[in-house]
TINU-883706 format. One record per atom (N, C-alpha, C, CB): atom name; x, y, z; residue in three letters. Coordinates in pm, 1 decimal. Glycine has a CB too. Example, Ala and Ser with C-alpha at 12.3 -4.5 7.8 and 13.67 -1.06 7.14 Angstrom:
residues 2
- atom | px | py | pz | rest
- N | 1319.0 | -569.0 | 780.0 | ALA
- CA | 1230.0 | -450.0 | 780.0 | ALA
- C | 1320.0 | -330.0 | 780.0 | ALA
- CB | 1130.8 | -447.3 | 904.6 | ALA
- N | 1285.0 | -225.0 | 708.0 | SER
- CA | 1367.0 | -106.0 | 714.0 | SER
- C | 1290.0 | 3.0 | 787.0 | SER
- CB | 1408.4 | -59.8 | 572.5 | SER
END
This chain:
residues 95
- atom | px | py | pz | rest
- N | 896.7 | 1588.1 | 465.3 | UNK
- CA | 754.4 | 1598.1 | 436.2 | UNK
- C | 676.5 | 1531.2 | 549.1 | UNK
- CB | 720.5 | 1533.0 | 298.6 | UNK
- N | 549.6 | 1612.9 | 585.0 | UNK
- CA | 529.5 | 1547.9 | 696.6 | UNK
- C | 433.2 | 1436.0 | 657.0 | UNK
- CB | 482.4 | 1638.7 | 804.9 | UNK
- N | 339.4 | 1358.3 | 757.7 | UNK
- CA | 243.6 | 1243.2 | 724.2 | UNK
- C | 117.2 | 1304.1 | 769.2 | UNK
- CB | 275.9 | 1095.0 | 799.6 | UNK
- N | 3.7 | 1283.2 | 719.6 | UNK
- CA | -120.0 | 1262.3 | 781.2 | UNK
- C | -174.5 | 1156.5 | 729.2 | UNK
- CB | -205.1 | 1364.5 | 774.7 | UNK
- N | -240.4 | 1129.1 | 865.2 | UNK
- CA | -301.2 | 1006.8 | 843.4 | UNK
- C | -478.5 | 1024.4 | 899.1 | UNK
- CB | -202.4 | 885.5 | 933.4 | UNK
- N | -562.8 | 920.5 | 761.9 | UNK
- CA | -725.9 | 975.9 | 809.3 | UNK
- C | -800.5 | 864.1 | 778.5 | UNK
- CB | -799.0 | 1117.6 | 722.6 | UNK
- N | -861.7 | 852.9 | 890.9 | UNK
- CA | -925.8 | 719.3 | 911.5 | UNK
- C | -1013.2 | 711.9 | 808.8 | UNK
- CB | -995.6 | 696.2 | 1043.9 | UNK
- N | -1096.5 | 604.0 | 763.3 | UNK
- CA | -1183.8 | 617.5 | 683.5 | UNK
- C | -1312.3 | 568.5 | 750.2 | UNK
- CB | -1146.5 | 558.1 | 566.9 | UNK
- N | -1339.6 | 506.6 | 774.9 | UNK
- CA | -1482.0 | 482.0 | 865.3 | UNK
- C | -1512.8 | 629.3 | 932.3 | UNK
- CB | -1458.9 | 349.2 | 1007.2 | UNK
- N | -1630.0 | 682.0 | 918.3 | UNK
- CA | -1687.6 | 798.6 | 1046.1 | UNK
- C | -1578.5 | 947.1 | 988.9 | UNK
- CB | -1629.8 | 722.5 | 1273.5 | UNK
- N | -1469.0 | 902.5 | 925.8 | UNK
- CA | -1448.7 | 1034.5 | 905.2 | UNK
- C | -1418.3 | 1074.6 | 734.8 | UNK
- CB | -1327.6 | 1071.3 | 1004.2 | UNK
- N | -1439.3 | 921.7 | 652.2 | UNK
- CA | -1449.7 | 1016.2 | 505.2 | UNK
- C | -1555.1 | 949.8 | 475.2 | UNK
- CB | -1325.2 | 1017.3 | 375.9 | UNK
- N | -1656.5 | 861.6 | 535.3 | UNK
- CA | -1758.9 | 775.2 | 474.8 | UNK
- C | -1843.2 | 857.9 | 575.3 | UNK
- CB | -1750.2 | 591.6 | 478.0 | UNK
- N | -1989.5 | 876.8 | 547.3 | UNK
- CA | -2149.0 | 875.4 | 608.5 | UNK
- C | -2168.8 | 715.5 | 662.5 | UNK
- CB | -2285.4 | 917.8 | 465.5 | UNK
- N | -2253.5 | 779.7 | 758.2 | UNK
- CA | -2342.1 | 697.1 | 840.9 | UNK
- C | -2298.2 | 613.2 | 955.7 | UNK
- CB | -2401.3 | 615.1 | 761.3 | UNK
- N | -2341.9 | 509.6 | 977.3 | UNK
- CA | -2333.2 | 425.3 | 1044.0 | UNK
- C | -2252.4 | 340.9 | 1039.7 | UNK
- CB | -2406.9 | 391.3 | 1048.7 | UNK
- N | -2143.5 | 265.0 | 1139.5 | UNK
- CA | -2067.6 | 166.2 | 1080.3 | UNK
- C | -2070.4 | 31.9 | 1133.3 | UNK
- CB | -1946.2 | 205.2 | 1079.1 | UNK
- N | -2169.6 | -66.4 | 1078.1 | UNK
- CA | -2275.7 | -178.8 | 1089.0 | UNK
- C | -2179.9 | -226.6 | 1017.2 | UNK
- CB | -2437.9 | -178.5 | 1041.8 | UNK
- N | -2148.4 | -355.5 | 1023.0 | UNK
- CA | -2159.7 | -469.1 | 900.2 | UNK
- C | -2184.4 | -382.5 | 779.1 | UNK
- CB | -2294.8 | -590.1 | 917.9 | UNK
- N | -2341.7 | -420.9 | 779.4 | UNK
- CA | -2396.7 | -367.4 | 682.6 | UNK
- C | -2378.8 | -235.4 | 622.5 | UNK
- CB | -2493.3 | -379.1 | 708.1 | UNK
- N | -2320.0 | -137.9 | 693.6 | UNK
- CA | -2265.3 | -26.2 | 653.3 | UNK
- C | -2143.3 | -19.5 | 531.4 | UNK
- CB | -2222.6 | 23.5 | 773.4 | UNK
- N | -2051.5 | -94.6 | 594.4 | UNK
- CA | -1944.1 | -133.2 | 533.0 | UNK
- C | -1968.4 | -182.5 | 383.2 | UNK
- CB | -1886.0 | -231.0 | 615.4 | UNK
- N | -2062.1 | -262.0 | 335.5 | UNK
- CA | -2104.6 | -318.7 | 194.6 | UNK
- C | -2157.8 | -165.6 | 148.0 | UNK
- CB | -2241.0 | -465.8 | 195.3 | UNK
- N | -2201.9 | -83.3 | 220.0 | UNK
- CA | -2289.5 | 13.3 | 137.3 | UNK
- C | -2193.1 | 177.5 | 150.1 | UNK
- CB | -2477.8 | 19.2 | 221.6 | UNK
- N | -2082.0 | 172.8 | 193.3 | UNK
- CA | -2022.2 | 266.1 | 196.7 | UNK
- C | -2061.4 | 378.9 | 144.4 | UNK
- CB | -1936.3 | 240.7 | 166.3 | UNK
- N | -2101.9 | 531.6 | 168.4 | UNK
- CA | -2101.6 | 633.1 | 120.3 | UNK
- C | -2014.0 | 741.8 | 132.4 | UNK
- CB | -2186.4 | 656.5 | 138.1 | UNK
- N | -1930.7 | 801.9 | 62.4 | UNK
- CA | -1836.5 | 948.5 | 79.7 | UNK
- C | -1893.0 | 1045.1 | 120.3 | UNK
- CB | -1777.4 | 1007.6 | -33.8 | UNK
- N | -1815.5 | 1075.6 | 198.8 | UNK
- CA | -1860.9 | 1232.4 | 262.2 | UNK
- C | -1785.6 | 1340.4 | 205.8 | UNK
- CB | -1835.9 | 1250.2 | 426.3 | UNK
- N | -1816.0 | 1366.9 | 58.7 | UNK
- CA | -1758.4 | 1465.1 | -0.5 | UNK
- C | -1705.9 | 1597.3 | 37.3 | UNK
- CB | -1821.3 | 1480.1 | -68.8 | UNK
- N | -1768.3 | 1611.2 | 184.9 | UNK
- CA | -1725.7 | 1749.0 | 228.0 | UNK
- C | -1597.4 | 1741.1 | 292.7 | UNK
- CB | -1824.7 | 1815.4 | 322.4 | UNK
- N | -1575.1 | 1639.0 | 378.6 | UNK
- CA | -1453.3 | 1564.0 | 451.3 | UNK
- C | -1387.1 | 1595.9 | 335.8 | UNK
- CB | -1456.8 | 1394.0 | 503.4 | UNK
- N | -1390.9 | 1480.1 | 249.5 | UNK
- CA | -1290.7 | 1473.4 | 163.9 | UNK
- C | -1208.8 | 1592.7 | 82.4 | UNK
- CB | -1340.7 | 1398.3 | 86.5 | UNK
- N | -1293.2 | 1691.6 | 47.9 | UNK
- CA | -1278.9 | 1827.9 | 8.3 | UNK
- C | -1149.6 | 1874.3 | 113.4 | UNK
- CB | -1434.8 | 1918.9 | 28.0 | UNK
- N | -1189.9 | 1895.9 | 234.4 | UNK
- CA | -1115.2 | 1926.3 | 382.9 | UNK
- C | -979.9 | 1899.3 | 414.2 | UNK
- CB | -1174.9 | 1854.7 | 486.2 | UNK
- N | -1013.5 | 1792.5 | 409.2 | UNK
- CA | -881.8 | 1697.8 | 411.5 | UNK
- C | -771.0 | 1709.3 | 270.4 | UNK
- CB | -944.6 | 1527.9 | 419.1 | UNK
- N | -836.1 | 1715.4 | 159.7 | UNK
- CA | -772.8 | 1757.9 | 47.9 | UNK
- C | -713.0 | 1882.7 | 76.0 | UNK
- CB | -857.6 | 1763.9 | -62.1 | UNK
- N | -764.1 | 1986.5 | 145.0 | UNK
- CA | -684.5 | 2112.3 | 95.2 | UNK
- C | -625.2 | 2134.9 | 228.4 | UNK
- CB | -775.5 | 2250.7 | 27.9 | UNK
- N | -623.8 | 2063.2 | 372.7 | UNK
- CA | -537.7 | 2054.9 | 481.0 | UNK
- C | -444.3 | 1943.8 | 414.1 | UNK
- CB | -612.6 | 2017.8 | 629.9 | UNK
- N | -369.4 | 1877.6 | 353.5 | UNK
- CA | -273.4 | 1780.7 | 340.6 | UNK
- C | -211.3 | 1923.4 | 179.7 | UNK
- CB | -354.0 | 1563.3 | 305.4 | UNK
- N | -251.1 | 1986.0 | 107.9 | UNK
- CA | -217.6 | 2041.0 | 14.0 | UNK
- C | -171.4 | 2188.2 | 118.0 | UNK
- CB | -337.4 | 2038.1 | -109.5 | UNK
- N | -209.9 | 2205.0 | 160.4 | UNK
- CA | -130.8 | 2356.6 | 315.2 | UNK
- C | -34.6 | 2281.3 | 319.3 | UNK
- CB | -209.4 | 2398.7 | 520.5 | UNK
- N | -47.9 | 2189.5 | 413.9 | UNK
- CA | 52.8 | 2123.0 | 484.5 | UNK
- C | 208.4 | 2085.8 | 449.8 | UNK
- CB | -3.0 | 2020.9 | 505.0 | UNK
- N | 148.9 | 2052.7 | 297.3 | UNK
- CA | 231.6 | 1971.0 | 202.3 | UNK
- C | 281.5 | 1845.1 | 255.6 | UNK
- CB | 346.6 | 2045.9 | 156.4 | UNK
- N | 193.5 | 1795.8 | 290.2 | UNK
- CA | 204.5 | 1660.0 | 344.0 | UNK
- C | 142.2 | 1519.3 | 260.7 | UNK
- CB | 134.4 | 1673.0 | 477.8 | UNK
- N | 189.9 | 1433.4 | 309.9 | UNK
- CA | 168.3 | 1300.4 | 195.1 | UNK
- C | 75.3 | 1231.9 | 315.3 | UNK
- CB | 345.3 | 1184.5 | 128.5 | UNK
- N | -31.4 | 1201.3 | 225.3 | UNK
- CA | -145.6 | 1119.9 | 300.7 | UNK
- C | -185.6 | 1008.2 | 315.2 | UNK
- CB | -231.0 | 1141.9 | 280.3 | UNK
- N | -212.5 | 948.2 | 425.7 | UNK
- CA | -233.9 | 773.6 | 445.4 | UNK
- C | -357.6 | 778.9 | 456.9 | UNK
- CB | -166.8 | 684.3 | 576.8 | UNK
- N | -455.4 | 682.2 | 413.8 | UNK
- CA | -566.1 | 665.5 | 461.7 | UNK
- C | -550.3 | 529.8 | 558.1 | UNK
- CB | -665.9 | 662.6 | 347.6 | UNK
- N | -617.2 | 529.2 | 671.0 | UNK
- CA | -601.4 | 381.9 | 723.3 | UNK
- C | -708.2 | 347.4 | 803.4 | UNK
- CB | -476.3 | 356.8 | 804.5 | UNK
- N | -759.5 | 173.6 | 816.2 | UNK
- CA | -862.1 | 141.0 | 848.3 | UNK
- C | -851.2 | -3.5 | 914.4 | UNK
- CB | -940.6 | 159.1 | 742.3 | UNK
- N | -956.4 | 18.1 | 997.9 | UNK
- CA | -909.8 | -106.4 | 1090.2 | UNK
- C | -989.4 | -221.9 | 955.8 | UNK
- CB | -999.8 | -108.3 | 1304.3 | UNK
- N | -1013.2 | -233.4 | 862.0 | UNK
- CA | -1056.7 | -310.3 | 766.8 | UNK
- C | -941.2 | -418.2 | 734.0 | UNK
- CB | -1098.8 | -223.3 | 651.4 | UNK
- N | -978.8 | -525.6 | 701.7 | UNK
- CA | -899.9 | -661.6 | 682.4 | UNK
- C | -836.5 | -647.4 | 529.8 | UNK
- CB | -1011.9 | -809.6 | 697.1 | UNK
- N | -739.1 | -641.4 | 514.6 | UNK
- CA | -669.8 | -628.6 | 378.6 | UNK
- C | -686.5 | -670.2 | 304.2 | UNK
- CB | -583.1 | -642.1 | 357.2 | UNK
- N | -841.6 | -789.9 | 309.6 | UNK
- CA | -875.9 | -835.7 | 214.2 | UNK
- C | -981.9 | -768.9 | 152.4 | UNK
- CB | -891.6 | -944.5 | 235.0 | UNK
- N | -971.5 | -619.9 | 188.7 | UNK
- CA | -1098.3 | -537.7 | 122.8 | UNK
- C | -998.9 | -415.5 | 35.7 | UNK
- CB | -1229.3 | -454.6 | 270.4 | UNK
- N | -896.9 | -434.3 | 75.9 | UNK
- CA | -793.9 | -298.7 | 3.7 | UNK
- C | -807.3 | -290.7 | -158.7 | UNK
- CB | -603.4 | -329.1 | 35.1 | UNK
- N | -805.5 | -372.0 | -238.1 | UNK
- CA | -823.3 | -334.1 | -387.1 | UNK
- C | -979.6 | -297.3 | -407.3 | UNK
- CB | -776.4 | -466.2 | -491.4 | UNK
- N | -1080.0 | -335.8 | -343.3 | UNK
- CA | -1219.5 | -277.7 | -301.5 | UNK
- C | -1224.2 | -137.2 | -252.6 | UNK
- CB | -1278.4 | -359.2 | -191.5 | UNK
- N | -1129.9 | -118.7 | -162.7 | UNK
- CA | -1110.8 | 11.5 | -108.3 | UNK
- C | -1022.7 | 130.5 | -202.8 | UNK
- CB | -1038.0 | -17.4 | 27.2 | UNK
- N | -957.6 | 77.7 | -287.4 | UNK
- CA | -870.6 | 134.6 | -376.4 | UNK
- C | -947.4 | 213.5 | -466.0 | UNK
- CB | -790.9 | 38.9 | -443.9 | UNK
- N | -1058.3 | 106.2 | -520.2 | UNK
- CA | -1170.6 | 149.0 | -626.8 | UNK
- C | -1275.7 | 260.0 | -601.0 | UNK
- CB | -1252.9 | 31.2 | -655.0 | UNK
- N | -1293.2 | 220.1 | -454.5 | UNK
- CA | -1383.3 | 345.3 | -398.3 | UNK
- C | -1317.6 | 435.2 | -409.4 | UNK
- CB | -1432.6 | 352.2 | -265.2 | UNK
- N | -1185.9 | 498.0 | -353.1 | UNK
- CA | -1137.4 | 587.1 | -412.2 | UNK
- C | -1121.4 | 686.3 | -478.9 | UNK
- CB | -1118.1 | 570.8 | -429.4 | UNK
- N | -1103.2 | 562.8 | -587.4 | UNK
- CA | -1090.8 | 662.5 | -704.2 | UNK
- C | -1195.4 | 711.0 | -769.8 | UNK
- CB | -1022.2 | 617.0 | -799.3 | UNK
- N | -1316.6 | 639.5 | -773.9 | UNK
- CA | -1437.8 | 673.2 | -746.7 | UNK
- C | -1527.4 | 840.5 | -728.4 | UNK
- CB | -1435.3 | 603.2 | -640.4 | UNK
- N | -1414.7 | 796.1 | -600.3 | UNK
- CA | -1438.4 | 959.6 | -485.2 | UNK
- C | -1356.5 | 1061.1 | -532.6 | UNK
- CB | -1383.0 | 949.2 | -302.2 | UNK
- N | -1254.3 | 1033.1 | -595.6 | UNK
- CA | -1125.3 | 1172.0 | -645.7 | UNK
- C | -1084.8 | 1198.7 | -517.0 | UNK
- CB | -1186.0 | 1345.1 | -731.0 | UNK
- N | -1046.2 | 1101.5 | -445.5 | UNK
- CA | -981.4 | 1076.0 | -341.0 | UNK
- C | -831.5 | 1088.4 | -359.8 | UNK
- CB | -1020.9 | 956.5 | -298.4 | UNK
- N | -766.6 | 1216.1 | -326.1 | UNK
- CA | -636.8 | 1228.0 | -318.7 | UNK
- C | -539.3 | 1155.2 | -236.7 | UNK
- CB | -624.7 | 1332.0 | -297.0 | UNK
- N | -445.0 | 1036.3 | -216.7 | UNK
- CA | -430.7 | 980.8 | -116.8 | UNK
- C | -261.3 | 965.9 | -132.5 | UNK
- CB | -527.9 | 857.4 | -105.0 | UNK
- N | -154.0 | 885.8 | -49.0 | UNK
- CA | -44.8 | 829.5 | -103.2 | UNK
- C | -34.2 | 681.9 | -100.0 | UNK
- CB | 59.2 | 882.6 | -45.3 | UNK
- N | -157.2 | 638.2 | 52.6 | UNK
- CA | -114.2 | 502.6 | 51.1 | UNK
- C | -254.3 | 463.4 | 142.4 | UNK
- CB | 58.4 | 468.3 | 121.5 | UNK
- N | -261.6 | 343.1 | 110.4 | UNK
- CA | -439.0 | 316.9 | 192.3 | UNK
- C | -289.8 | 165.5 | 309.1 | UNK
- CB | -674.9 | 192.0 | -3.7 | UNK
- N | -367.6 | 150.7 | 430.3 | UNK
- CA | -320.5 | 46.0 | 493.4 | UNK
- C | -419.5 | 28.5 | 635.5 | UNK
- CB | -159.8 | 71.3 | 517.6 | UNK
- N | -419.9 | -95.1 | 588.6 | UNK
- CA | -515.3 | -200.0 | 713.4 | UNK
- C | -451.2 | -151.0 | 861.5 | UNK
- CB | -478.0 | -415.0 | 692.3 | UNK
- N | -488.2 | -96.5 | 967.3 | UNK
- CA | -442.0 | -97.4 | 1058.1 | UNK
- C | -345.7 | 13.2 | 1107.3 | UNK
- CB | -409.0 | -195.3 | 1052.7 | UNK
- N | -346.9 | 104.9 | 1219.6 | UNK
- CA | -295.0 | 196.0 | 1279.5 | UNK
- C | -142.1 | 168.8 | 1282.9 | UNK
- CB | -359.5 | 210.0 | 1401.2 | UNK
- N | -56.4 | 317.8 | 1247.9 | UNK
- CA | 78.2 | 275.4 | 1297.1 | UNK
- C | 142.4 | 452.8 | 1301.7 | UNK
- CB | 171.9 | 140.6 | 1167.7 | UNK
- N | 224.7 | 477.3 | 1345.7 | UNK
- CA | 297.8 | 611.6 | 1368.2 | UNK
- C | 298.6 | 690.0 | 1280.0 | UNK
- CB | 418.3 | 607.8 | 1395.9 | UNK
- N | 219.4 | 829.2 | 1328.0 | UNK
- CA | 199.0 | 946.0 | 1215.9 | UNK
- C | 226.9 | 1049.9 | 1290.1 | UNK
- CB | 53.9 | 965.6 | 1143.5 | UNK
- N | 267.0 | 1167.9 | 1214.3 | UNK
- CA | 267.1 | 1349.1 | 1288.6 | UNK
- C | 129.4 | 1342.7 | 1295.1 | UNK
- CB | 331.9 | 1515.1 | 1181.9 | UNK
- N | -8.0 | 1330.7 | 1267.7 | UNK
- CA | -97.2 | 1378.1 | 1290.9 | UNK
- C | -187.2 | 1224.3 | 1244.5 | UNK
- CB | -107.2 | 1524.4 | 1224.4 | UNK
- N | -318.2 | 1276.7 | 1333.0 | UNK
- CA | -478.3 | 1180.1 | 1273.8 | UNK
- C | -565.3 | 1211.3 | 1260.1 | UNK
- CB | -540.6 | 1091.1 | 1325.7 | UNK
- N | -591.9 | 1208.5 | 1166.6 | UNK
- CA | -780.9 | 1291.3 | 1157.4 | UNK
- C | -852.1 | 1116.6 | 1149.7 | UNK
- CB | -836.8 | 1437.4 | 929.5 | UNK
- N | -936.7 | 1112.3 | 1274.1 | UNK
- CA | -1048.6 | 1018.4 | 1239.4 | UNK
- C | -1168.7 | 1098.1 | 1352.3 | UNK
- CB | -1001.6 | 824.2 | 1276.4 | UNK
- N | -1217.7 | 1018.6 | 1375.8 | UNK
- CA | -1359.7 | 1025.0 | 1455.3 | UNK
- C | -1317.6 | 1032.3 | 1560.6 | UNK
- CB | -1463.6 | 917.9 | 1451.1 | UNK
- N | -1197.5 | 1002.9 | 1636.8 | UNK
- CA | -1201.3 | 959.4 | 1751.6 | UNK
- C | -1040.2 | 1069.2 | 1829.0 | UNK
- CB | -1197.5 | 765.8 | 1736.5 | UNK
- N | -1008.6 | 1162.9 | 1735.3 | UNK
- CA | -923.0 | 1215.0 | 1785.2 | UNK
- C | -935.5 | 1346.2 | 1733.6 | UNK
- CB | -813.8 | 1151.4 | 1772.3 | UNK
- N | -858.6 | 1401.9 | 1611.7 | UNK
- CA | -850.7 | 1524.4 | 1541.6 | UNK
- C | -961.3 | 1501.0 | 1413.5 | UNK
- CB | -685.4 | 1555.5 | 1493.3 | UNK
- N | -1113.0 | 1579.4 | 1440.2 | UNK
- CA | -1205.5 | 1570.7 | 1366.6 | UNK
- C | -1186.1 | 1699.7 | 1284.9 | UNK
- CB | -1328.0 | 1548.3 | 1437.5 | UNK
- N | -1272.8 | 1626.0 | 1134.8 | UNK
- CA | -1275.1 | 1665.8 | 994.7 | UNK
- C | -1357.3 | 1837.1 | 1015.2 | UNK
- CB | -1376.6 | 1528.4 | 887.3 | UNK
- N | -1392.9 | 1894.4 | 1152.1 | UNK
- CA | -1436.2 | 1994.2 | 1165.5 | UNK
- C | -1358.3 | 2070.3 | 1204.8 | UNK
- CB | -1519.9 | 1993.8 | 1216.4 | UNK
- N | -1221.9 | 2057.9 | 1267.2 | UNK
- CA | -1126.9 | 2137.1 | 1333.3 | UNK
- C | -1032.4 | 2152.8 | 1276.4 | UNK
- CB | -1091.6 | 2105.7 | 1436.6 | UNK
- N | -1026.3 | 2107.6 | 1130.5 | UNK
- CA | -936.2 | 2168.8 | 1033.7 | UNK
- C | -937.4 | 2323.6 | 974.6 | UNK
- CB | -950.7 | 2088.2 | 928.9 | UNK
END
């Protein structure tokens, strides 16, 4: 089974990413939609990951579920995947 992995800042949240952004987080429901039915093609198991301090992960968990955020595993910090969807490499438009 393969992995994808999708950043969450800039590519499943709106706006800006301030400090202040971060307390006010918003979903970008359309991403999320996207990404849901590219990891369900794929049949791939999904990481979300964020350069965020692990002391926000049960915070981040809640948003989530929140969102009907399909996921397998949320983790602080970049590490080896078949693929990345964030902002800064394979964007939520070229799926």
């Amino acid at each position: 089974m393969a992995t994808i992995c999708v950043d969450l800042d800039g590519t499943l949240t709106l706006g800006d990413h301030s400090l202040i952004h971060y307390l006010q987080m918003k979903p970008d429901y359309e991403a999320i939609r996207k990404v849901d039915a590219h990891v369900e093609k794929e049949k791939a198991k999904l990481i979300v990951y964020t350069a965020r301090p692990w002391l926000e992960y049960f915070k981040l968990k809640k948003h989530f579920k929140r969102w009907g955020l399909n996921y397998h595993k949320l983790i602080c910090g970049k590490f080896p995947s078949d693929e990345y969807i964030d902002n800064n490499s394979k964007r939520i438009d070229e799926l």
